[in-house]
C-alpha positions as a Markdown table, in Angstrom:
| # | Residue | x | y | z |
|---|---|---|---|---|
| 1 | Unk | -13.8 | -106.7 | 85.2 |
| 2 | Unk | -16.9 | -107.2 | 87.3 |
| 3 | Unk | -20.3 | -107.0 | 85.8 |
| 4 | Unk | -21.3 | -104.3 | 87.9 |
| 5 | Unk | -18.2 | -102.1 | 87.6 |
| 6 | Unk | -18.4 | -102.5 | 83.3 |
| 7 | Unk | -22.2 | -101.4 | 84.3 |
| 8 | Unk | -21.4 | -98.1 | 86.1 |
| 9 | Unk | -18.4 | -97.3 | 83.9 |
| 10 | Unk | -20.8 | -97.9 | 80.7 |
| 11 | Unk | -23.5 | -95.9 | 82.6 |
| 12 | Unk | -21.3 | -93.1 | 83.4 |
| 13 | Unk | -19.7 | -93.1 | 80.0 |
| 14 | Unk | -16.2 | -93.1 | 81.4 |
| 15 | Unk | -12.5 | -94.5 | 81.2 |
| 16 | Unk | -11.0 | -97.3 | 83.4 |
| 17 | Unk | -7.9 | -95.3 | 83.4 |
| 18 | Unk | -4.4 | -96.5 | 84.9 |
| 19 | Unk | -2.1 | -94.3 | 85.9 |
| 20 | Unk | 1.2 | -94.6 | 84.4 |
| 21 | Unk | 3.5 | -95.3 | 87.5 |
| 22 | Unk | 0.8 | -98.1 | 88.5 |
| 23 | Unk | 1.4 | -99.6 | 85.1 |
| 24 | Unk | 4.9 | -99.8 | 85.1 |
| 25 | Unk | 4.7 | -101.5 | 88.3 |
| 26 | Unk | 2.4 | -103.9 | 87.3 |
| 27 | Unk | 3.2 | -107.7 | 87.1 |
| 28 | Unk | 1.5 | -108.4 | 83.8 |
| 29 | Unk | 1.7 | -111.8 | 82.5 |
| 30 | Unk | 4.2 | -111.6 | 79.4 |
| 31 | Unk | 3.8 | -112.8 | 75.9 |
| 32 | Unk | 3.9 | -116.6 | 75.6 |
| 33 | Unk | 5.7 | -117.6 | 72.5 |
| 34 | Unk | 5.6 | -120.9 | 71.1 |
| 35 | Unk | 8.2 | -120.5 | 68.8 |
| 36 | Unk | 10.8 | -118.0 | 70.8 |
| 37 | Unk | 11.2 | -115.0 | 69.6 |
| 38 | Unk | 9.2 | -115.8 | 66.0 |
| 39 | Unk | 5.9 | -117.3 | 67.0 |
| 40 | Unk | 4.2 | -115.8 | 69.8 |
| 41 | Unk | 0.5 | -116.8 | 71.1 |
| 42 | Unk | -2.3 | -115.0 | 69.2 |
| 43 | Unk | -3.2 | -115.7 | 65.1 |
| 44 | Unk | -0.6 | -115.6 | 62.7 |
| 45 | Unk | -0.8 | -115.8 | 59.0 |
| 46 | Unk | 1.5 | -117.2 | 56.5 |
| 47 | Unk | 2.1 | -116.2 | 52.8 |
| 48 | Unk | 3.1 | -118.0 | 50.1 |
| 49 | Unk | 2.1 | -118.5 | 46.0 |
| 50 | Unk | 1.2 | -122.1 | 45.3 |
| 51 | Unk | 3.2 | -125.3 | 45.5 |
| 52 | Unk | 6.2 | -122.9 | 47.1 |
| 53 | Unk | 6.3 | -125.2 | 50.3 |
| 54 | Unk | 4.3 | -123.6 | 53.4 |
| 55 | Unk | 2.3 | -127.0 | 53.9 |
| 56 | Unk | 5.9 | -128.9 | 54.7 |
| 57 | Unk | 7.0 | -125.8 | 56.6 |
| 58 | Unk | 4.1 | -126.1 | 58.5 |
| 59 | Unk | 4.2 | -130.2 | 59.0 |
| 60 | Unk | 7.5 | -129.4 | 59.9 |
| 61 | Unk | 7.3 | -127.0 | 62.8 |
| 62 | Unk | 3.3 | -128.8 | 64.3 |
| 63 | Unk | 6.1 | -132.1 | 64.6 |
| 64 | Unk | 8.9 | -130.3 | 66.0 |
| 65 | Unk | 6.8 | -128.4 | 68.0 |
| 66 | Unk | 5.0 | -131.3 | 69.5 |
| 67 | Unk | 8.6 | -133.4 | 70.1 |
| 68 | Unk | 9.5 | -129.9 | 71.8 |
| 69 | Unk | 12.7 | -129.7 | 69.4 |
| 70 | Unk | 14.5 | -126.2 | 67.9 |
| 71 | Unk | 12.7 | -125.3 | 64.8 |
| 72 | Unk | 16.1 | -124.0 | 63.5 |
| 73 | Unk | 18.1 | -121.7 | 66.2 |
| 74 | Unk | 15.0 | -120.7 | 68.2 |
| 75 | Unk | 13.6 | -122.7 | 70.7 |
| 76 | Unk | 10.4 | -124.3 | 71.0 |
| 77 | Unk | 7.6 | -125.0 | 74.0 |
| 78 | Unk | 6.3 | -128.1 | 73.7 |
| 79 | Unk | 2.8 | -129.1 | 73.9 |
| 80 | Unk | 0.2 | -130.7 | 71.5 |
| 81 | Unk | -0.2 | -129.5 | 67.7 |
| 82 | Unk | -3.5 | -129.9 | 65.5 |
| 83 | Unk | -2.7 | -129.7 | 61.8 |
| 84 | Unk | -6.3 | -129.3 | 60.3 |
| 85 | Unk | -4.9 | -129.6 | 56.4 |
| 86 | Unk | -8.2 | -129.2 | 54.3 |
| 87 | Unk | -6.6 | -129.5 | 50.8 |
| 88 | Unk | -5.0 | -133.1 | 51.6 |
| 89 | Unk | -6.3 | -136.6 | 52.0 |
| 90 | Unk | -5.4 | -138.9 | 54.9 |
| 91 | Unk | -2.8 | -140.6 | 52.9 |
| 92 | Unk | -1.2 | -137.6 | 51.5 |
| 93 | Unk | -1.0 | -136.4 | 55.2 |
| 94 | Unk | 0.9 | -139.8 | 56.1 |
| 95 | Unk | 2.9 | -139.6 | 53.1 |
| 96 | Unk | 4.2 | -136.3 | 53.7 |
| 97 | Unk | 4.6 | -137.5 | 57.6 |
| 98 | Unk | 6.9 | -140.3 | 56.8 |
| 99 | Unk | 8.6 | -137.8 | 55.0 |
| 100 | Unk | 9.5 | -135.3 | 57.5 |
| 101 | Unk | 9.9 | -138.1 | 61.0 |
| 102 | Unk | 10.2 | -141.7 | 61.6 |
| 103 | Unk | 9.3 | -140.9 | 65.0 |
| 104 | Unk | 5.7 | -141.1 | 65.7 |
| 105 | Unk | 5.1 | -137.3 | 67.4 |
| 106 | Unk | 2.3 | -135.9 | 69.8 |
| 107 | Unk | 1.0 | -134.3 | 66.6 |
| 108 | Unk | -2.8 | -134.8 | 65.9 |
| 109 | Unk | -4.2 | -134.3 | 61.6 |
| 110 | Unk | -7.7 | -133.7 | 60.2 |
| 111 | Unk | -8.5 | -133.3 | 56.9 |
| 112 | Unk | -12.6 | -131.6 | 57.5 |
| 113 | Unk | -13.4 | -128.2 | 59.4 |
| 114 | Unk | -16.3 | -126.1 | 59.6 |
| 115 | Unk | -16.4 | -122.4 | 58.2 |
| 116 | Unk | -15.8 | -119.7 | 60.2 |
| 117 | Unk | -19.3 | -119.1 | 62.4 |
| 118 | Unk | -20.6 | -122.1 | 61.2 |
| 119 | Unk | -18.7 | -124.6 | 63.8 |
| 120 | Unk | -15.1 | -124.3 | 63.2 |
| 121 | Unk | -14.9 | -122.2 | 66.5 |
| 122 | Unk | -16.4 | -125.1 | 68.4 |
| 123 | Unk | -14.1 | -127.6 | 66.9 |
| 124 | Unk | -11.3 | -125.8 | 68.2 |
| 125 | Unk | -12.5 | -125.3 | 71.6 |
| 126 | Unk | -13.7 | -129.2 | 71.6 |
| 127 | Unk | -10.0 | -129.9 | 70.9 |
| 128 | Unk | -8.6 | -127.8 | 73.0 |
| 129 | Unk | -10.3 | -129.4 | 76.0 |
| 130 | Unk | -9.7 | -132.5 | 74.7 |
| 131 | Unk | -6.1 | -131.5 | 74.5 |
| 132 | Unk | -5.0 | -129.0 | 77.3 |
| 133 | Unk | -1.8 | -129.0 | 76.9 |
| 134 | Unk | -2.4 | -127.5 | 73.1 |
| 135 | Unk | -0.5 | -124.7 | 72.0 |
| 136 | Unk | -0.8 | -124.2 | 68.1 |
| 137 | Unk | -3.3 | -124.8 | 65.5 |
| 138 | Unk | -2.6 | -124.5 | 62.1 |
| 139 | Unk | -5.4 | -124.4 | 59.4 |
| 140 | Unk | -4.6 | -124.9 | 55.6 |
| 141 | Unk | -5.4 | -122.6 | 54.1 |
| 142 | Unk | -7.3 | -119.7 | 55.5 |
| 143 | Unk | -9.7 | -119.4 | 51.8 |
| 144 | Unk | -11.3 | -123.2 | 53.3 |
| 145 | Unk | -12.9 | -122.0 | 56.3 |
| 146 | Unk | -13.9 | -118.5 | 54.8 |
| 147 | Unk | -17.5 | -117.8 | 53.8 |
| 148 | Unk | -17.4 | -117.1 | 50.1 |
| 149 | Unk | -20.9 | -115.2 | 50.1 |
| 150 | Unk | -19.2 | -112.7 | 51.8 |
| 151 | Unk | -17.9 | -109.0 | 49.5 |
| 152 | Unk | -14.4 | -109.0 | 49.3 |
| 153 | Unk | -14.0 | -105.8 | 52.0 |
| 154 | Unk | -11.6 | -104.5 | 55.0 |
| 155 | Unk | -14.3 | -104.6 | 57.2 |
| 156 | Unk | -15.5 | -108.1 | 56.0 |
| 157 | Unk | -11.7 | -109.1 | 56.3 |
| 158 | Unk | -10.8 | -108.1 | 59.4 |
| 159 | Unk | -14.2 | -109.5 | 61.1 |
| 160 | Unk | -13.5 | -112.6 | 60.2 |
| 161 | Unk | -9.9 | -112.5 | 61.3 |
| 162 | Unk | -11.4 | -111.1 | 65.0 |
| 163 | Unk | -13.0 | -114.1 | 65.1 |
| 164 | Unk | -10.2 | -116.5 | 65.3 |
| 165 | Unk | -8.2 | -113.9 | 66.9 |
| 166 | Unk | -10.2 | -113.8 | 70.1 |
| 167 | Unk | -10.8 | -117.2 | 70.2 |
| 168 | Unk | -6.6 | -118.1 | 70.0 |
| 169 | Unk | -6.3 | -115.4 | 73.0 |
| 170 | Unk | -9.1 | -116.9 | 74.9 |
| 171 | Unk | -7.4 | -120.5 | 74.7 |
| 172 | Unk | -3.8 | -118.8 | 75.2 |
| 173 | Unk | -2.9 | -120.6 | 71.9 |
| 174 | Unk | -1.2 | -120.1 | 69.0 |
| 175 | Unk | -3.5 | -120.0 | 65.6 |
| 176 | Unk | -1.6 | -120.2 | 62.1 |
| 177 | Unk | -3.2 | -119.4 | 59.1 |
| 178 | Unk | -2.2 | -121.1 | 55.8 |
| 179 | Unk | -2.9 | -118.3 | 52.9 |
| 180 | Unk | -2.2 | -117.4 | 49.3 |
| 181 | Unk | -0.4 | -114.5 | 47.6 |
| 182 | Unk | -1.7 | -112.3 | 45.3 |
| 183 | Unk | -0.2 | -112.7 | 41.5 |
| 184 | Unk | 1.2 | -109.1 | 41.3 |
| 185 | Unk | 4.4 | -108.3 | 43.1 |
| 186 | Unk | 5.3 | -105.5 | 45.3 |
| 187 | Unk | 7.6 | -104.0 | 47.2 |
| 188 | Unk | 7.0 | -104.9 | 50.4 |
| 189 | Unk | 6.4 | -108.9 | 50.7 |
| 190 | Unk | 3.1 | -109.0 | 53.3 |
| 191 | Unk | 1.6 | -106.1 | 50.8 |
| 192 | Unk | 1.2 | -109.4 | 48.5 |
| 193 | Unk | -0.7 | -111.3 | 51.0 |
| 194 | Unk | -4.3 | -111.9 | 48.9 |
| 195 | Unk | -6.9 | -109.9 | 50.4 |
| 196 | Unk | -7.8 | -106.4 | 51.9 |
| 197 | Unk | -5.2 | -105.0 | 54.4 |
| 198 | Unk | -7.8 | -106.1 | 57.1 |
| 199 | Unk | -6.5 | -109.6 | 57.6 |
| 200 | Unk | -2.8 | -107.9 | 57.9 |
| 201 | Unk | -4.2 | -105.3 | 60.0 |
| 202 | Unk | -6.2 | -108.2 | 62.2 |
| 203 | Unk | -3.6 | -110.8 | 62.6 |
| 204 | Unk | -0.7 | -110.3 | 65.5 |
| 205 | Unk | 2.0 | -111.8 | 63.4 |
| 206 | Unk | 3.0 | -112.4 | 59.4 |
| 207 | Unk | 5.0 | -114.7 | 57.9 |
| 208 | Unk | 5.6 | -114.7 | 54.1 |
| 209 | Unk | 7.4 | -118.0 | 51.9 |
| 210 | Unk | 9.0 | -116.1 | 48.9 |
| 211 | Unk | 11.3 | -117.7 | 46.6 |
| 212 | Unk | 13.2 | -115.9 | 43.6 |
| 213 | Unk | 11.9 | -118.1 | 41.6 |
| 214 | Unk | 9.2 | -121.0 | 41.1 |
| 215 | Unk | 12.4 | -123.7 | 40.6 |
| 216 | Unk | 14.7 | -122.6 | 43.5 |
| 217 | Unk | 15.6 | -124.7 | 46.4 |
| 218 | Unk | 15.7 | -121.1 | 48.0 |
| 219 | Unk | 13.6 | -119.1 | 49.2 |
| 220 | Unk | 12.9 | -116.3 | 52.2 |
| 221 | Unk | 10.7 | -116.4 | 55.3 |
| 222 | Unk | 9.4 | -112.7 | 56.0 |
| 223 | Unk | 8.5 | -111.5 | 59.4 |
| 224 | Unk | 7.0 | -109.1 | 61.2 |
| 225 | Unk | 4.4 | -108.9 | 64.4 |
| 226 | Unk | 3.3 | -106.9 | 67.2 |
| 227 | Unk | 6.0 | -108.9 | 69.4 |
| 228 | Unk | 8.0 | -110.0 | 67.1 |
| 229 | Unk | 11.4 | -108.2 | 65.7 |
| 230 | Unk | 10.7 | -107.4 | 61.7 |
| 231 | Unk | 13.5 | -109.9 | 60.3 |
| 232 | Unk | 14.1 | -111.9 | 57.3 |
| 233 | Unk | 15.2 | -115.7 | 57.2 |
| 234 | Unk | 17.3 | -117.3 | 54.3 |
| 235 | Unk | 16.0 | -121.0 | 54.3 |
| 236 | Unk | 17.0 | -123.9 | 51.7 |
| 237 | Unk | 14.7 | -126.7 | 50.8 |
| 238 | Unk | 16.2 | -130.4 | 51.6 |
| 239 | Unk | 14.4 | -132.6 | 49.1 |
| 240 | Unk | 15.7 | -135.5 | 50.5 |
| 241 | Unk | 13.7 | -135.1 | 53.7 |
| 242 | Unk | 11.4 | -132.1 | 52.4 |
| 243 | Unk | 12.6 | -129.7 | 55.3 |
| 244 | Unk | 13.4 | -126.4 | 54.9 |
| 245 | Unk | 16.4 | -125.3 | 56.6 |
| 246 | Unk | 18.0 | -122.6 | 57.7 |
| 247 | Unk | 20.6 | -120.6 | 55.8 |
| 248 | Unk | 21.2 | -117.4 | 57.5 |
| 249 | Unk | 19.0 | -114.4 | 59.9 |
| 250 | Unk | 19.0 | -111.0 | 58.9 |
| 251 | Unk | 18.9 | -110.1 | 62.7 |
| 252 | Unk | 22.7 | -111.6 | 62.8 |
| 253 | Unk | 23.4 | -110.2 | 66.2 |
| 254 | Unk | 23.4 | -112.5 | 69.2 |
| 255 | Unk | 20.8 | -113.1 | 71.8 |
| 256 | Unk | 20.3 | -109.3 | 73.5 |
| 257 | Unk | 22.3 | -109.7 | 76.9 |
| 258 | Unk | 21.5 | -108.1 | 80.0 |
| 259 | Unk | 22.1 | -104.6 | 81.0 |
| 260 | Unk | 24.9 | -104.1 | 83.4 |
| 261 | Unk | 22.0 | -102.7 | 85.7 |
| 262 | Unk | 20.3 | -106.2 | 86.0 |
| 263 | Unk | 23.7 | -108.1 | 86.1 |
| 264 | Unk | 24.9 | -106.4 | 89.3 |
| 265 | Unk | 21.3 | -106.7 | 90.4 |
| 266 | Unk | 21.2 | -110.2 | 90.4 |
| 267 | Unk | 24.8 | -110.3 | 92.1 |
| 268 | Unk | 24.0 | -108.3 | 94.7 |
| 269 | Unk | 20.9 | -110.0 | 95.5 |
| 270 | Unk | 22.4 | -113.7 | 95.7 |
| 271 | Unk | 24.6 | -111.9 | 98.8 |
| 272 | Unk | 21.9 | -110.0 | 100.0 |
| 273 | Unk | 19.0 | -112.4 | 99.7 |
| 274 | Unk | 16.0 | -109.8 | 100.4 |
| 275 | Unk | 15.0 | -106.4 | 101.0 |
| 276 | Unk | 12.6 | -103.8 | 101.9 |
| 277 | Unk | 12.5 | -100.4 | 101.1 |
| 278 | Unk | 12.4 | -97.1 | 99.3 |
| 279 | Unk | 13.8 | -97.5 | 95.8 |
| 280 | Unk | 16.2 | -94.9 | 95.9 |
| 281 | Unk | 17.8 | -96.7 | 99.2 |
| 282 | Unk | 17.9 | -99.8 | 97.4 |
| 283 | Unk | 20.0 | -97.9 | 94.4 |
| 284 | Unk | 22.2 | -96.2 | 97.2 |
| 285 | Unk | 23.3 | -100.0 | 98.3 |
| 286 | Unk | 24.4 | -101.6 | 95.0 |
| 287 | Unk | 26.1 | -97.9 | 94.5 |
| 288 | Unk | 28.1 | -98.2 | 97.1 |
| 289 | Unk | 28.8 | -102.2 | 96.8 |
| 290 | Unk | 29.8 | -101.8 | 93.4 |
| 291 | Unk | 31.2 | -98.3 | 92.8 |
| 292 | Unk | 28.4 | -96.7 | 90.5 |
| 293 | Unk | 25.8 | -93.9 | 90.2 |
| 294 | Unk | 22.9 | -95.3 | 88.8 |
| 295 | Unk | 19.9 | -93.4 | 89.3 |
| 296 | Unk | 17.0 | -94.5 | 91.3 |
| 297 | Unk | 14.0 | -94.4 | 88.7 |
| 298 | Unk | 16.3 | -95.5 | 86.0 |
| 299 | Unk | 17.1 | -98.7 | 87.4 |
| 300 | Unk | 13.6 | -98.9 | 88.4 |
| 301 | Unk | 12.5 | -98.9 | 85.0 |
| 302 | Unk | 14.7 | -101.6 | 83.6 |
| 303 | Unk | 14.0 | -103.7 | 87.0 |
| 304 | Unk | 10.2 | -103.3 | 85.1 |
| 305 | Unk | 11.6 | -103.6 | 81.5 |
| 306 | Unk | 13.2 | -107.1 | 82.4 |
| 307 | Unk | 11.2 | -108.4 | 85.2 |
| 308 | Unk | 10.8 | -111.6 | 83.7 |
| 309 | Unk | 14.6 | -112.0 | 83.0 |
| 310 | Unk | 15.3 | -111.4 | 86.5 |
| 311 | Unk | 12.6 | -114.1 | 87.8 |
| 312 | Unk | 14.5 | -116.4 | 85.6 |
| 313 | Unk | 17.9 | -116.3 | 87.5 |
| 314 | Unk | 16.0 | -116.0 | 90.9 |
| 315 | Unk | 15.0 | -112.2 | 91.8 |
| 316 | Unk | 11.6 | -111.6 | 92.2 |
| 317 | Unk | 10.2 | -108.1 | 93.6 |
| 318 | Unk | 7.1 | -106.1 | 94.0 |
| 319 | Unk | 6.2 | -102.6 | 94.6 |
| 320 | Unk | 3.5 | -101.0 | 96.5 |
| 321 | Unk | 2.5 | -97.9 | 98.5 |
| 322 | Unk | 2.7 | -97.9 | 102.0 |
| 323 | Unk | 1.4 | -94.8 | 104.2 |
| 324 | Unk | 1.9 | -92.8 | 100.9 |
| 325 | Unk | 5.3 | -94.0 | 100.6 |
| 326 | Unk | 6.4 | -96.9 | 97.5 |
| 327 | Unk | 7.8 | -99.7 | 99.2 |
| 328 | Unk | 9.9 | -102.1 | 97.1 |
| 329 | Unk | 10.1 | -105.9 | 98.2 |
| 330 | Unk | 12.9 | -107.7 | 96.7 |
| 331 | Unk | 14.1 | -111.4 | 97.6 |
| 332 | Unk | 16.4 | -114.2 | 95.6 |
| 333 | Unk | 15.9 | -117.8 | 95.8 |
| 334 | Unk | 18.2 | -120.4 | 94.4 |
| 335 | Unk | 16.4 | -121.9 | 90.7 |
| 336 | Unk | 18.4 | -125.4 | 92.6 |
| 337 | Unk | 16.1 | -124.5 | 96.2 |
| 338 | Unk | 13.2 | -123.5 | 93.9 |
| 339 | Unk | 10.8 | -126.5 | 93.4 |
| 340 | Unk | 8.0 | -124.5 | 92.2 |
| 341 | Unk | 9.6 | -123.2 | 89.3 |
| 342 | Unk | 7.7 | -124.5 | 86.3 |
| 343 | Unk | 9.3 | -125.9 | 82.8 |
| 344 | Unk | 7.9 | -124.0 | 80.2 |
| 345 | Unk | 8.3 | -127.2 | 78.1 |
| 346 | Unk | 5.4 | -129.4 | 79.1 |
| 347 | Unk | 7.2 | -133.2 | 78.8 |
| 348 | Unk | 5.2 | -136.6 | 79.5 |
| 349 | Unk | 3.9 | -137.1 | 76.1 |
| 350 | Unk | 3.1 | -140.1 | 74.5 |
| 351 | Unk | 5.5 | -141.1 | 71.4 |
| 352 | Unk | 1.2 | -141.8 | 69.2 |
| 353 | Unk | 0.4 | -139.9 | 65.9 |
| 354 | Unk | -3.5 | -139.0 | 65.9 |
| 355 | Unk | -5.2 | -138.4 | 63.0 |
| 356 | Unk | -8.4 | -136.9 | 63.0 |
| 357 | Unk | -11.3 | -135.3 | 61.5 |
| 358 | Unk | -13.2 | -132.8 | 63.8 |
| 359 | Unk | -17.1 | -132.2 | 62.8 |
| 360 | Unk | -17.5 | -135.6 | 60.3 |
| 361 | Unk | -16.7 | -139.2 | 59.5 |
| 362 | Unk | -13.7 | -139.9 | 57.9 |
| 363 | Unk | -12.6 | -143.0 | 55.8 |
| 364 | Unk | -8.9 | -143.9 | 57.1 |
| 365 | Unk | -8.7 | -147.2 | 54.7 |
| 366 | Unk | -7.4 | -144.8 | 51.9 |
């Protein structure tokens, strides 16, 4: 928004209203995910009591992450990872390393940050520019970058979460937060998470590590988000290679396929290759080539819904008004004739572990 127009509309006292037909015909960028389908761009916290095994969860998926491998059945978009573990030493960090890989990743370590308004925001943005291609930052735990002067209160919580929050969607990265539970149980696992229900309410995705018990090789990962389905993952610790591996999803259903809609849509379009026109004559045509009665707005809405599904096998469209009338432009082009398509996985990296310490010296002869 232009400095002038936020000046007249804060002048006026006024909404920047969008109608709701514009919106749905808006090509919005979509939620990156860094994790598919479980960890999207934005801050994240993660749950656990002590010792239960977040910190080799996390070395685990900052590795994978950075080798651009599956962290268990979802997949991953590669792209540099800063572990910033502020409870270890440099040799416990290589120690646990060589215990998880023996393949050196693009994964970078520190063991120092700042506090939260103090530097730590700067560190992040120094590394980041340092690092483009970043795309998560994990900091353990959350309690080492907090100011402690500050009253334990919602509003005290969730400032201090808005702070990182705004920062991870203004570098389009992912920010995970390493965090304790509280002693007493409850119910509902992310009601444990220590703290007010600000840093819940602040945070665009939660993860809790819960095991049955302190001894078990067992334990469940607990998920919820803003764009993320609420589901439950079964995982087993391997002490052997101190992984935790997956057991079982509570969402057991498949990948969501495509409505029959989209499906004929994208036939259709391979034959016809592009077209311009009202949406109704455009539902009229696949009607007739395929023998259905789909209704105009409906399958507008689900063109909308899965936009980004049909870019992916080659249909693009847009819709605009024309002499009062909406015109919608629809072409296909073959991903094989298509060299601007862009990997989401960003490859070229160098096979070099980098450990670091942002903000300080650090002694590495440990």
């Amino acid at each position: 928004m232009s400095e002038s127009l936020y000046s007249d509309l804060v002048m006026k006292k006024t909404f920047r209203s969008i109608d709701g037909e514009t919106l749905l015909d808006m090509d919005l960028p979509r939620i990156d995910f860094v994790i598919k389908g479980l960890l999207p761009q934005g801050l994240a916290i993660i749950g656990g009591a002590p010792k239960v095994g977040k910190s080799w969860l996390m070395m685990d998926w900052c590795v994978k992450i950075s080798k651009g491998e599956n962290i268990w059945n979802f997949k991953t978009k590669q792209g540099t990872t800063l572990y910033v573990s502020l409870e270890d030493t440099t040799s416990r960090l290589q120690e646990r390393l060589l215990s998880v890989t023996d393949q050196a990743p693009d994964a970078h370590f520190a063991t120092f940050g700042f506090k939260i308004g103090e530097g730590l925001e700067e560190q992040i943005k120094h590394f980041v520019e340092d690092y483009p291609d970043t795309v998560l930052v994990v900091i353990d735990t959350f309690q080492m970058i907090r100011n402690p002067s500050k009253e334990l209160s919602y509003a005290n919580d969730y400032n201090e979460i808005e702070i990182i929050k705004k920062l991870a969607e203004k570098l389009k990265i992912a920010i995970l937060l390493v965090h304790h539970l509280r002693k007493q149980g409850d119910s509902d696992p992310f009601n444990m998470i220590s703290g007010t229900n600000g840093l819940a309410g602040g945070v665009d995705t939660m993860f809790v590590l819960d095991k049955s018990y302190r001894c078990s090789d067992n334990a469940t990962l607990y998920c919820s988000g803003r764009d993320i389905d609420d589901r439950e993952l079964d995982l087993k610790f391997d002490r052997e290679c101190c992984r935790w591996n997956f057991v079982k999803d509570s969402l057991e259903h498949p990948e969501m396929l495509l409505p029959e809609e989209i499906n004929l849509l994208i036939d259709f379009m391979k034959s016809k290759i592009s077209y311009e026109g009202s949406n109704t004559e455009f539902t009229n045509e696949i009607n007739a080539a395929y023998g259905k009665a789909y209704d105009a707005k409906s399958l507008k809405r689900k063109m909308n819904k899965y936009r980004r599904e049909l870019e992916e096998n080659g249909v693009v469209f847009q819709s605009n008004r024309s002499s009062g009338k909406r015109i919608l432009k629809i072409s296909y082009m073959s991903q094989s004739d298509d060299s601007a398509v862009n990997d989401d996985n960003i490859g070229g990296h160098k096979n070099v572990v980098n450990v670091v310490t942002i903000g300080t010296e650090d002694d590495f002869s440990q």
